[in-house]
N, C-alpha and C positions, 0 to 999 in steps of 0.2 A: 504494500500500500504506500502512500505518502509518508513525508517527516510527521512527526506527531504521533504517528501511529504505531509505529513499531514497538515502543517501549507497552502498546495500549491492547497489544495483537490478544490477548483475552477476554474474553466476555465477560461484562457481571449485571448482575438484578438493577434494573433502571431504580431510581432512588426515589421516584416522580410516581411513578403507576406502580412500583412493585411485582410487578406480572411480567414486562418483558425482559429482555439480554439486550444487552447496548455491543454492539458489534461496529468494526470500521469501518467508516463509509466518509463521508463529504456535505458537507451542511450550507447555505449561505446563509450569512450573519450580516443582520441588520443590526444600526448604531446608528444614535441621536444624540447631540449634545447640541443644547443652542437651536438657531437656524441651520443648523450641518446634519444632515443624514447620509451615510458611509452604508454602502451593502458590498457585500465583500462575498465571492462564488467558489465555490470549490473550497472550501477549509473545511482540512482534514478533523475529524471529531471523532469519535465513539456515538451511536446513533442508538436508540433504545427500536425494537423492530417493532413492539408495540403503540407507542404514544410519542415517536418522532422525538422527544426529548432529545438532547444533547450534550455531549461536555467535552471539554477543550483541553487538551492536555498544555502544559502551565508556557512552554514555549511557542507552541502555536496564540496561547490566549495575550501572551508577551507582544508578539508579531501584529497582529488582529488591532491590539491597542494602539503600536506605533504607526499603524498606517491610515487609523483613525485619525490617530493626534495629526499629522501631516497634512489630513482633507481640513480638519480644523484651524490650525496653523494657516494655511495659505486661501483661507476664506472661502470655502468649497460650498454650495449648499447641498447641492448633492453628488456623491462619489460612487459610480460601480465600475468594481473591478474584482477581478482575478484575483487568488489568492495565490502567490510563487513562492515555492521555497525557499 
């Protein structure tokens, strides 16, 4: 799979619904601060097969953040893009 995911490559009990496995997959993440809305495609996550839930392993949610700050930094109202290693 992608970065992010390797250290994630095991399933566990979604924390959210209880009922499904959070398995690797790819999620886009939307992010609002301000006037600035940042939607970011393809980031890698753990995805529950149940209830869509999601979680971010802590260097992808590091990454996600800095490319936020950056649409906000340079007066973006709204950002889509890719998510790159």
């Amino acid at each position: 799979m992608g970065e992010g995911l390797e250290n994630e490559a095991e399933s566990m009990k979604c924390l959210i619904c209880k009922n499904g496995e959070s398995n690797p997959g790819y999620v886009t993440v939307s992010l609002q601060r301000g006037e600035t809305t940042v939607i970011i495609k393809s980031v890698p996550a753990m995805v529950c097969d149940n209830c869509g839930e999601y979680y971010l392993s802590e260097d992808v949610t590091e990454k996600v953040l800095n490319i936020a700050e950056e649409a906000v930094s340079k007066g973006a109202e709204v950002e889509i893009l890719r998510f790159a290693a």
